[in-house]
N, C-alpha and C positions, 0 to 999 in steps of 0.2 A: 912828449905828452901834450904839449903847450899846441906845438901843429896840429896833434889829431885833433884837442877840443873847438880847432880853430876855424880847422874846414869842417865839423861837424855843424857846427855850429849855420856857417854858409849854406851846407846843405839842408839842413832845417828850414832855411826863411828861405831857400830857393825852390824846395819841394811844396811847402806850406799854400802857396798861392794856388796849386791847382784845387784845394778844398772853396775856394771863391768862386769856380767857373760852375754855373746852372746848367747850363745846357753844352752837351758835347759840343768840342769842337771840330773846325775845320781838319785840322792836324790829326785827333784822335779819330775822326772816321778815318784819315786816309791810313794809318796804322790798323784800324781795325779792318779794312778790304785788303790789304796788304795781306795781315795773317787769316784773314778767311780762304783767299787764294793758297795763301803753302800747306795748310792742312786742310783742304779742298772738303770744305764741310757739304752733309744732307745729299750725297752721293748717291746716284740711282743704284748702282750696283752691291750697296749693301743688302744680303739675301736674309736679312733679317728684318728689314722692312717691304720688303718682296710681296707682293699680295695680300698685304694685309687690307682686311676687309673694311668697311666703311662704315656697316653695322655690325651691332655689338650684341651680348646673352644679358643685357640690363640696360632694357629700352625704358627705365626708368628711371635710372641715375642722369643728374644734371649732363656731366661728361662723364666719360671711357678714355683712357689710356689704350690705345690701340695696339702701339708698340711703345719698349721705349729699351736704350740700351747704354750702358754705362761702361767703359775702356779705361784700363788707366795700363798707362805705357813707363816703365822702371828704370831709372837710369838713362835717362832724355840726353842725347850729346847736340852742343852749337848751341845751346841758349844759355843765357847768366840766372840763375838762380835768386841773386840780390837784387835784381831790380824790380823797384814795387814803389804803387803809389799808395797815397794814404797811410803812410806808417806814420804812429809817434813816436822821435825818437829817443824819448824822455831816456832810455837804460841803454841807450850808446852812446848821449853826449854826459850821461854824468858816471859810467860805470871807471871809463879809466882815470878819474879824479878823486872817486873815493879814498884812497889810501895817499896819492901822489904817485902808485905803480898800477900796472895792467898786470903783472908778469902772471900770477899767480891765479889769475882768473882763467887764463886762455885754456885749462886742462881742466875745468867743474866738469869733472863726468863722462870726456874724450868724447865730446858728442860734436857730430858733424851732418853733413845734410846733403842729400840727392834731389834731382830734380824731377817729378812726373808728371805728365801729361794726362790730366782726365779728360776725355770725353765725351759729352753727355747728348744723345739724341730721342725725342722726345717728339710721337704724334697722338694730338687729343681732338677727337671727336667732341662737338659741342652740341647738346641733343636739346636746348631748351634755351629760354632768355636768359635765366639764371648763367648760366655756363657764358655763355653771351659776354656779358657783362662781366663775369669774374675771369673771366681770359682775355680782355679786350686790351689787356695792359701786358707786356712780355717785362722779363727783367735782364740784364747779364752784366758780367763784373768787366771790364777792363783797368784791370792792376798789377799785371805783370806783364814782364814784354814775351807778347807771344799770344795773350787771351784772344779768342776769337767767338764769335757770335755770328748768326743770322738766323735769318725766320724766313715761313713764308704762309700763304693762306693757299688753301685746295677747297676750292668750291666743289656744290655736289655734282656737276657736268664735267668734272674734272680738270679745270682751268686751274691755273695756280699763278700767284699774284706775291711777289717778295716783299717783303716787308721793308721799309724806307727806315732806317735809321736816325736821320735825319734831323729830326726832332727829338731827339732821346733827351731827358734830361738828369743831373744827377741824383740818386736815391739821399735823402739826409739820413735817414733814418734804417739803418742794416739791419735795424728788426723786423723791418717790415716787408724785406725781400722776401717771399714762399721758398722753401725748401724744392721746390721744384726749381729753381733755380740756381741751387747755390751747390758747389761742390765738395765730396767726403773728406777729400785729400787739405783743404783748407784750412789753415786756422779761426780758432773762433771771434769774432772780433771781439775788441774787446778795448778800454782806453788805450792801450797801448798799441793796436793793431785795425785798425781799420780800411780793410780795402774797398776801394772804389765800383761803386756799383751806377748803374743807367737803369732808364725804364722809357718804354715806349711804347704809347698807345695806337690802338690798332683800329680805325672804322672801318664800316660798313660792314662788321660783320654780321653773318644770320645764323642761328638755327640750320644745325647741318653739316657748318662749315667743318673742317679741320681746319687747326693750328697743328704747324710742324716747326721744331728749331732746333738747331742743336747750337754747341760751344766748347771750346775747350777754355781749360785754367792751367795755366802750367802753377805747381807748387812745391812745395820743399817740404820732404820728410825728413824724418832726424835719424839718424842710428850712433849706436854707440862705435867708436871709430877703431876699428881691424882690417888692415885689408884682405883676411881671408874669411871676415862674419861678420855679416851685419842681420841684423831683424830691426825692420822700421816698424812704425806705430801701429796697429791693430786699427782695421777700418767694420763697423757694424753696417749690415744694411736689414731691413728690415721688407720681408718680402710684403705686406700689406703696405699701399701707397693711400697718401691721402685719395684717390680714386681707384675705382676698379680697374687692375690690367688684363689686357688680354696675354701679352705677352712681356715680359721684362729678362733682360738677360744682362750679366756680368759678365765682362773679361780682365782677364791680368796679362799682358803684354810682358815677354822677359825678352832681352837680346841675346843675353846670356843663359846657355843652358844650365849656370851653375843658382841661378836666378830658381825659386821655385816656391807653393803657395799652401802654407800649411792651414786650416783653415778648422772650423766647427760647426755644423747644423743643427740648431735648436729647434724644439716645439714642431717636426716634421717639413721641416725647410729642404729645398732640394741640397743634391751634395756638387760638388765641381768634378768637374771631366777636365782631363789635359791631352793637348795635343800639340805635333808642331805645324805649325803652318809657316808661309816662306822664308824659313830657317829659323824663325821664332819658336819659343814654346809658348803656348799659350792657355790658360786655364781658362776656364770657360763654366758659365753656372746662367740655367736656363731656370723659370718658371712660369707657367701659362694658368691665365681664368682663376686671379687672384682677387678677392673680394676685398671692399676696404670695410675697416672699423674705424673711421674718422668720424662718426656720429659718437661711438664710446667714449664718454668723458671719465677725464684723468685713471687713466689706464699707463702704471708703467713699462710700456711700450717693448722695450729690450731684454724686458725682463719677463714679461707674459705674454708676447705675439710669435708666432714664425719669426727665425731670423738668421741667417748667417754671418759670421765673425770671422774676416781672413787675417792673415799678416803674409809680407812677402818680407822670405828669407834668404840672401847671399851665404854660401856656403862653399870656401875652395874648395875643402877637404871633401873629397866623394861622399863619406860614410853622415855626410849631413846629422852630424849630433848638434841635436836642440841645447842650448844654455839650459833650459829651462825642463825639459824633455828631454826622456833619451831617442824618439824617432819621432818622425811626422804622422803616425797615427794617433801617439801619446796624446794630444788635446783633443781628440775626438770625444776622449773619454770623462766621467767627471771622476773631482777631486773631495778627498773627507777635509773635515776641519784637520783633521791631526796631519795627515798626509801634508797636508800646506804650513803647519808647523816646523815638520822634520826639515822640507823643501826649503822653506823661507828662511831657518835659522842653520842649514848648510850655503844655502848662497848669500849668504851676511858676512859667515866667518872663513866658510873653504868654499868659495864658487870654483875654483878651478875642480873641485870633485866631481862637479857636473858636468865637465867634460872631461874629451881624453888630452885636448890641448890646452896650455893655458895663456896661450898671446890673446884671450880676448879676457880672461879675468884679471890678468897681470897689467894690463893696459889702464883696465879700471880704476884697479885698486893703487897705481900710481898716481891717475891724477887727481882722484879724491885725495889722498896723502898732500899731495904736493899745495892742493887748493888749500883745507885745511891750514895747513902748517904755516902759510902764508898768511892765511888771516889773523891767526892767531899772534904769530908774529907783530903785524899791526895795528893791532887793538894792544899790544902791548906797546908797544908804542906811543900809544895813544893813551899811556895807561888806565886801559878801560880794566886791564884784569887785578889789576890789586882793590877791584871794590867790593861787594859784595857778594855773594853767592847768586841772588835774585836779582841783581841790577845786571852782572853778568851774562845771565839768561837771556835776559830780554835786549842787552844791546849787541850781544852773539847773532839773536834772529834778526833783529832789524838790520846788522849788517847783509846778513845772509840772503834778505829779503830788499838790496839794493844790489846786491850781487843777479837775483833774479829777477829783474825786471831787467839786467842786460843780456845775461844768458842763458833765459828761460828753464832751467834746471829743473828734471823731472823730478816725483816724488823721493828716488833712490837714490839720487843725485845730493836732493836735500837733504834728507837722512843721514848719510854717510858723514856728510863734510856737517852740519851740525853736530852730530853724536862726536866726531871727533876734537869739534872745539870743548863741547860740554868734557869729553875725555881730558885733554890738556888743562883742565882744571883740576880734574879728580870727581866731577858731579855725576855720581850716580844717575844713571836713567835707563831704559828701557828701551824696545823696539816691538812698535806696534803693526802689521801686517794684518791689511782685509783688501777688499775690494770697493769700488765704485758701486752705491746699490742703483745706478740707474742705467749699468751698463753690464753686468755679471754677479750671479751669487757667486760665491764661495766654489760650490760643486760643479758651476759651470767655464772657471777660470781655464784658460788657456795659456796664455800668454804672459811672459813673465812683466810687460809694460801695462798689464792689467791691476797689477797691485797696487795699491797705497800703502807709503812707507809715511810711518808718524812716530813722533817720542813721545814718553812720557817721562817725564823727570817731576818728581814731587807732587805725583798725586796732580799735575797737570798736562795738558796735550798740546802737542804742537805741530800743525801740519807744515806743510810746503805753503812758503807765504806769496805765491804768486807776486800780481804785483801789489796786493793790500791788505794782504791779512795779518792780523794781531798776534803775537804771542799769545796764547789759550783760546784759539777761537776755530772751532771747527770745520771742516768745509759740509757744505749740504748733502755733498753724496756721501759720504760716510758717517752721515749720525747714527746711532744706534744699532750700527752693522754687527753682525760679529765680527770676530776679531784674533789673532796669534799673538800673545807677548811673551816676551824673553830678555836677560838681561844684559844689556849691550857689555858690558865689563867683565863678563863671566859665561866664557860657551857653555861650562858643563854644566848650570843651570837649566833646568827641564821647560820647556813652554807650557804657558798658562792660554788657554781658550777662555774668551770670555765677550761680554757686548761692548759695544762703544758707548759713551753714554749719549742719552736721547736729548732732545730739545724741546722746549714746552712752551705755553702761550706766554708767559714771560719774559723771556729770552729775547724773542723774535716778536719785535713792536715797533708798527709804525702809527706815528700820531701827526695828523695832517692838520692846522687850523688854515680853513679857508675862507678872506674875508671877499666878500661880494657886493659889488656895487650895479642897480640897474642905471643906463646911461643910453639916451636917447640917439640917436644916429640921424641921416638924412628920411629912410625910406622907414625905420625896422629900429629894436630897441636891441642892447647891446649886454653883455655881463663882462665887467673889468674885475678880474680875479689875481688877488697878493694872497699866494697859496706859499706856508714854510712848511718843510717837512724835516722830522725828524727820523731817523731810521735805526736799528740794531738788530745785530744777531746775524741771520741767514736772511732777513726782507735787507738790510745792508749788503751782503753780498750781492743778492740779486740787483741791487742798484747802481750800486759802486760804477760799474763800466760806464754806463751811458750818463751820471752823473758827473763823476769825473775828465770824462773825453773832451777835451780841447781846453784843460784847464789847466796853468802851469803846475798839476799837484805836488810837485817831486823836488819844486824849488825851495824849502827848506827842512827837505826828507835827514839830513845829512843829521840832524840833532838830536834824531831819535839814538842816535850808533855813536855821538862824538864824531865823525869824520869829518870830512874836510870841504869846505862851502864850496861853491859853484866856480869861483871868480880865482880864489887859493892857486898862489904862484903863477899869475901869469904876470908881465911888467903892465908899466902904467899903460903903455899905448895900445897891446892888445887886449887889456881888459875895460878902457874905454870902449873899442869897437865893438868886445863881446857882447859887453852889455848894452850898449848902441841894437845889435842885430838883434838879442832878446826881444828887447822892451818891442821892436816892429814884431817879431813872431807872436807874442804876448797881445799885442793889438789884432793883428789878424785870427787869431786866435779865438777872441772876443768879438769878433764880426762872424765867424763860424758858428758857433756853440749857440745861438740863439737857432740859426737856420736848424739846425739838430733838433734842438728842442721842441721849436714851432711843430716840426714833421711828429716827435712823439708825442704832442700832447694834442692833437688832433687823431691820433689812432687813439691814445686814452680815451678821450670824450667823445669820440665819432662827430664831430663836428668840426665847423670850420672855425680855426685862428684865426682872426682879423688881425690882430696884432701880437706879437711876441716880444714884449719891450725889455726884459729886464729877465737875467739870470742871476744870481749868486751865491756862490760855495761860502759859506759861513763857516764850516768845520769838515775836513775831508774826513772824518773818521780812522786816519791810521795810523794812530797811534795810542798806547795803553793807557793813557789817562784820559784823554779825549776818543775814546772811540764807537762815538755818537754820529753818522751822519747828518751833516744837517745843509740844507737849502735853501734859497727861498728866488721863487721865479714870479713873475708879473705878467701876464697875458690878459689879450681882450675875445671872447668866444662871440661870436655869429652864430643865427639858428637856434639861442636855446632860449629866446621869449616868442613867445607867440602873442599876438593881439587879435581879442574878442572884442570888438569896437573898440572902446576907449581902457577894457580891460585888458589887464598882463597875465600871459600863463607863461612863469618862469619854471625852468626846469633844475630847480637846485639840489633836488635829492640826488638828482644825476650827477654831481658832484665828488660824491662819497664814492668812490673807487671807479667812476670811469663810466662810461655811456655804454660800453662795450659787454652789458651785462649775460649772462647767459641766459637766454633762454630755451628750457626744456622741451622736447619735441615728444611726441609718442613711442620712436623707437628707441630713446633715452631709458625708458624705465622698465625693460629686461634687462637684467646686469647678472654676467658671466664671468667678469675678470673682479678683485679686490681693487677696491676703490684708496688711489695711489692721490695721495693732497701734497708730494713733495717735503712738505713741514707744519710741525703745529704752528701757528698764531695768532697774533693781536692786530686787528684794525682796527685805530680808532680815527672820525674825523668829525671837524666842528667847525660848522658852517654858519657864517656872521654875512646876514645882510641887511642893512636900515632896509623899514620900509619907505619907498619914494614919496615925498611931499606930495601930498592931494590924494592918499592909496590908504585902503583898508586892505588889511592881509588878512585873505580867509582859508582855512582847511589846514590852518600847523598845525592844532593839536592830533588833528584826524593822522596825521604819520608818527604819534606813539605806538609803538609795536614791539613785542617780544614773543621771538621762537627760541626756547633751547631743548636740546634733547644731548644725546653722549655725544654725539659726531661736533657739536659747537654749538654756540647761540649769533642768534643778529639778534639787535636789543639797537630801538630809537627811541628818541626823542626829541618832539616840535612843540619849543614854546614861543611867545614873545616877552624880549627883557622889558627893563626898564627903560629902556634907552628908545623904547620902538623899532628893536633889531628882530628880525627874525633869526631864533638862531637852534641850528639841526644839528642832535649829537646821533653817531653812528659808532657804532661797535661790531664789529664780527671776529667772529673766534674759532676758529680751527682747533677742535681739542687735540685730536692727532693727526699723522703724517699718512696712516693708513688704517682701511677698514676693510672689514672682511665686504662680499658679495652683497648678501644679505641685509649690512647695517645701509647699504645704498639711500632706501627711503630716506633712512635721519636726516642723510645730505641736500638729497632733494628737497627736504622739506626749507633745510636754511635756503639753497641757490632758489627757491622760488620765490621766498618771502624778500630777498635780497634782488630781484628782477624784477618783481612787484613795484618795491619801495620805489628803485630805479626810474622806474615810470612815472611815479606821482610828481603830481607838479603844485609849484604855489599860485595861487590867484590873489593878486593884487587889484582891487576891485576900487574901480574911480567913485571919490568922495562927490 
C-alpha cells in the first residue's frame, strides 16, 4: 500500500506540469501527425462525403452542415486504455488509504472498461461574416494516446489549404469547447476528470468558404464484467444539430459478430439498418435535410426533439437475452410506471429471473456482497457503528462517497452496497427507482443503465454521491420525477409509485456581493472586482466542478467518515518526501486554477480579464454541516468603462449574472415545445462601488425596477449609501423548473427586463 501511494503520488506531480504548457508543443504536434497518419483521417474515398454539394436548401442560415458522420469502433485492440492527460487523481491516490486496505474495493460492482474509437467527420459551409467569424477558431482534445485531429479549408474554386496546427493553444476552460467538437463516448469533465483540449484559429477566411475536419478520441466505456455479456453505457444523439444538416449519419463498428446495437427512435427519428462490411457488422443510421432549433430557448432537448438512444450489447450466448429485456425489439417499445415497478423490484431481489443464465447476476451480486461487507467491517473498526443511528447514515455515505470518487460507481452500484451497510445495521429504508428527466421519461426507458437507484431511509433521500454530494441532497435530474418504491428488507411488500419531491426557490440560492472599484490604467479606465459567492442546493451542484478543480479538495475529506488521514502509516522518510511532492503539486496547482478561472470569467462577463489575481475556496461545500459553497476570487475587467470626455460610462449592472445576457430575437416568440428552466431559483447580487473622487453618479435610482408574474420576478434596486457608494441589489427568481407552451410570454417578459437591465450603465459625471 505504502508503494502504490508512493508512485502515485510521483505520478501526480509528474503528469501535473503538462496543465502549465499554453501553447502545444513540439512533441505533442509530432504525436499528433503520428496518429493522424495511422488512422489516415478526411479520406477522399469516403462515399459519404462523395458529392456533396456546396450549396445548401437554407441560403439563409449563417452555416450548413453539409455532411457530417460519426463512427465509433467497439473493442479497439493495441491501444492502453489508461493513458490520459489531464486527470485529477485525487480517488486513486487516496482510495487505497482510506481503511489501510484496497482489497474490498476492487469488486464495487465488477465494472470494467473497453476501449472505442469515435470518429467524428465534419463539413460546414460558411454562408456570411457571422459564420466567418464563429468558425474561424477550430477545437480538438489531445488526451489519450491515440487522439487525432486535422482540418482543412476548400475554397469556392476548389483549392484546399490544411490547417497549421501550430499555433494551437491550450482551452482553460472545457466549457467553452462547442459540442461540435467534443465526443459522445467521453466522460464529462468534471473536478476530477479533465481532458486536455487545443484551439486554433484559422485566417483569412471568406464567406463561402468550407471548413472540413475531422478526429478521433479513443475512450473507455464501462460494463459490468462477464465474459459472455456485457452492455456498455447508453449513447443519445439528437438528430437536430446546433445547425442545419444536410446529411448526418451514425455508425457502430463491431469486430465481433456477437457484438450487436440494440437501440430506440424517438419523436420520428430514423431507425438503424445493419450490415456487414469487410468482415465487420456494422450498424448504420442515416438522416438527411434536418432543420435546427438552436434559436428555441430552454427546450428539454432529449426529451422533446427527434432522437435516437443506442447501447452496444456483447452477447456469447446466440439467443441474445437482454438483462433488462427479453429481445432486442423490447426497448423499442415503451414502459408503464407499474411495468418498471414489477421490473425494477425483480432485478433488486431475483435478477437472475431476467435471464436464462445467471454468470452475469451472480457476478454482481458477489461483489456488491463482498464490497459491502468490507466496509462495514472497517467502520467497525473504526468504531463508527456503535454510534448512532443518524451519525451512522451519514458516515456510511461519506464513506461510500470516498469510495466513489476512486471507482466511479454507477447509480446501482451505489444503491446496493449502501442499502447493504444500512442492512448490517438493521436500518430500515427503501428503494427508489426513476429515471434521468433530461435524458428519458419513464415510458421512454430502455435500458437498464437508464435508471436512477436512490434510498430512502427516514423520510429522507440519498442519491449516488458522486464526487460531492451530501447525504440528503438530490441530484438535478431527478427532482420531482416520478418514481417506484419498495422496501429494501421485505420483497413481498408491494411497490408504491409516487413523485420525487421538487425543489423551490429557497433551496437553490445563490448570493453574490460584488465589491467594485473604478481604477485609472495608462490609455482606459479599469473595474477591480472582490466578488464572494455563496452557493446551495442544485446552483451548488452546477458549480461545484469548475469551482473546485485544481484545488486540493479531498485533503481533509477523511473526517467526514473517521478514516484514515493522507500521510497514516507510512515511515518517517517516506512521508517526509510525500509531503514534500504534495506541498509542489499543491503549488502548481495554484498557478493552474487562476488560468481556469481567468478563461471562465471572461466567457461570464464577455469581456476581457486584464488580470486574474486571486482565487479562494473559503468552504467546499461537502459536507452536512457546512454545506454551503462558498468562494471568493479577485479580478481586474477591461472594456467595461467607457469615457464621454472626461465622463465614465461604467457597465455595473453587467455584473449581476454575466454580460452574456439573452437577448430575444423574433423567431424566439413562437413557442412549440414547454418551456424547460432546469430548476427553480434564487439570484441574488449586491454590487458595492465608491463613487471616484471628483465624480457625480447619475441614473442609480433610474435602475429601480420590478417584474413579477407566475413564471419568477426580477426586482432591482439603485441607490447611493451613506458612504457615497453606489450600490445595486438584484434578485431573480425562477418560480419553477418548467412551464407549459403558452406560459412562455411570462418568461420572456422576466429575460427582457433582465437583458434590458444588463445594458444600463452608470455615469459618473466630472465634478
Amino acid at each position: 500500500m505504502k508503494r502504490i501511494l508512493y508512485s502515485l503520488l510521483v505520478f501526480m506531480v509528474a503528469h501535473s506540469t503538462i496543465h502549465a504548457q499554453q501553447r502545444i508543443t513540439a512533441r505533442e504536434l509530432e504525436t499528433l501527425e503520428k496518429n493522424n497518419k495511422a488512422v489516415k483521417l478526411l479520406e477522399e474515398t469516403d462515399e459519404d462525403f462523395k458529392d456533396v454539394a456546396s450549396t445548401s436548401k437554407w441560403p439563409e442560415e449563417s452555416a450548413v452542415i453539409l455532411a457530417q458522420k460519426t463512427s465509433f469502433d467497439f473493442d479497439k485492440k493495441g491501444l492502453s486504455a489508461g493513458k490520459r492527460i489531464g486527470r485529477n487523481i485525487w480517488g486513486a491516490l487516496l482510495a487505497p488509504i482510506t481503511f489501510g486496505t484496497s482489497i474490498y474495493y476492487a469488486n464495487a460492482n465488477n465494472e470494467t472498461s473497453i476501449l472505442v474509437q469515435e470518429t467524428e467527420r465534419r463539413k460546414i459551409l460558411l454562408q456570411d461574416k457571422y459564420a466567418v467569424e464563429n468558425y474561424s477558431i477550430l477545437y480538438f482534445r489531445l488526451s489519450a494516446e491515440g487522439d487525432a485531429f486535422t482540418a482543412r479549408i476548400i475554397k469556392k474554386d476548389g483549392t484546399q489549404t490544411p490547417v497549421d496546427l501550430t499555433d494551437a493553444v491550450k482551452v482553460e476552460n472545457n466549457a467553452s469547447v462547442p459540442s461540435l467538437f467534443t465526443s459522445y463516448t467521453d466522460a464529462k469533465s468534471s473536478s476530477g476528470y479533465r481532458p486536455t483540449f487545443y484551439k486554433v484559429a484559422i485566417p483569412d477566411m471568406e464567406e463561402g468558404d468550407i471548413v472540413e475536419y475531422e478526429y478521433v478520441n479513443f475512450n473507455t466505456r464501462k460494463y459490468n464484467q462477464n465474459p459472455d455479456y456485457k452492455e456498455f453505457e447508453p449513447i443519445y444523439y439528437l438528430c437536430n444539430r446546433p445547425l442545419p444538416v444536410v446529411k448526418q449519419v451514425l455508425e457502430v463498428v463491431t469486430e465481433d459478430d456477437k457484438y450487436y446495437v440494440s437501440y430506440k427512435s424517438l419523436k420520428g427519428a430514423p431507425d438503424f439498418t445493419s450490415t456487414n462490411t469487410n468482415g465487420n457488422k456494422v450498424y448504420r443510421w442515416v438522416d438527411n435535410n434536418r432543420e435546427t432549433v438552436s434559436r428555441t430557448r430552454y427546450v428539454n432537448k432529449l426529451i422533446e426533439l427527434p432522437s435516437v438512444k443506442f447501447q452496444v450489447v456483447y452477447a456469447r450466448n446466440n439467443s441474445k437475452n437482454l438483462v433488462w429485456f427479453k429481445d432486442n425489439e423490447d426497448p423499442k417499445s415503451n414502459i408503464t410506471l407499474e411495468q418498471l415497478s414489477e421490473k425494477a423490484k425483480t432485478f433488486w431481489f431475483n435478477p437472475g429471473k431476467l435471464r436464462t443464465t445467471g454468470e452475469y447476476t451472480d457476478g454482481l451480486k458477489a461483489g456488491f456482497d463482498e464490497t459491502a461487507k468490507g466496509i462495514y467491517k472497517a467502520m467497525r473498526k473504526k468504531d463508527i457503528t456503535n454510534g448512532s443511528e443518524d451519525e451512522f447514515i451519514r458516515k456510511a455515505y461519506y464513506t461510500v462517497r470516498s469510495q466513489t470518487l476512486y471507482s466511479n460507481w454507477s447509480d446501482f452500484g451505489f444503491a446496493k452496497i449502501y442499502s447493504a451497510l444500512l442492512a448490517e445495521k438493521g436500518i430500515a429504508h427503501e428503494i427508489i427507482v426513476t429515471t434521468s428527466n433530461t435524458e428519458s421519461t419513464i415510458e421512454s426507458a430502455s435500458f437498464a443503465q437508464e435508471l436512477k437507484w436512490l434510498i430512502r431511509c427516514k423520510n429522507k433521500y440519498y442519491a449516488n454521491p458522486d464526487e460531492h454530494r451530501n447525504p440528503e441532497e438530490l441530484p438535478e435530474e431527478v427532482c420531482g420525477n416520478p418514481s417506484v418504491r419498495f422496501n429494501a428488507l421485505d420483497e413481498k411488500t408491494k411497490p408504491v409509485t409516487e413523485p420525487l419531491p421538487a425543489t423551490d426557490t429557497l433551496l437553490n440560492t445563490l448570493n453574490a456581493q460584488v465589491k467594485v472599484n473604478v481604477t485609472p490604467s495608462t490609455n482606459s479606465y479599469l473595474l477591480a472586482i472582490d466578488k464572494t459567492v455563496e452557493a446551495q442546493g442544485l446552483i451548488k451542484e452546477n458549480l461545484m466542478d469548475e469551482v473546485l478543480a485544481y484545488t486540493p479538495f479531498m485533503e481533509s475529506d477523511f473526517r467526514n467518515y473517521d478514516g484514515t488521514g493522507m500521510w497514516e502509516g507510512l515511515n518517517e522518510q517516506m512521508e517526509t518526501k510525500a509531503i514534500s511532492e504534495f506541498a509542489q503539486q499543491k503549488k502548481e496547482w495554484s498557478e493552474e486554477k487562476p488560468k481556469m478561472m481567468k478563461s471562465i470569467a471572461e466567457d461570464y462577463y464577455n469581456v476581457t480579464v486584464a488580470d486574474y489575481s486571486g482565487f479562494k475556496l473559503i468552504q467546499d461545500g461537502r459536507s452536512y454541516k457546512k454545506s454551503t459553497l462558498k468562494y471568493n476570487e479577485t479580478l481586474t475587467l477591461d472594456d467595461a468603462v467607457n469615457t464621454v470626455g472626461e465622463d465614465l460610462l461604467v457597465s455595473l449592472p453587467a455584473l449581476a449574472g454575466g454580460g452574456n445576457q439573452i437577448k430575444l430575437k423574433k423567431d424566439d416568440v413562437a413557442r412549440t415545445y414547454p418551456v424547460y428552466i432546469d430548476y427553480a431559483r434564487t439570484l441574488n447580487y449586491r454590487i458595492i462601488c465608491p463613487i471616484p473622487a471628483g465624480y457625480t453618479a447619475r441614473g442609480v435610482e433610474s435602475l429601480t425596477k420590478e417584474v413579477r408574474n407566475e413564471a419568477g420576478s426580477f426586482v432591482t434596486k439603485g441607490r447611493i449609501d451613506e458612504n457615497k457608494n453606489v450600490v445595486i441589489e438584484v434578485r431573480k427568481t425562477f418560480s419553477k423548473s418548467q412551464l407549459p407552451a403558452q406560459e412562455w410570454p411570462l418568461m420572456m417578459e422576466l429575460l427582457k427586463a433582465s437583458y434590458a437591465f444588463s445594458r444600463s450603465k452608470i455615469l459618473f459625471s466630472k465634478n
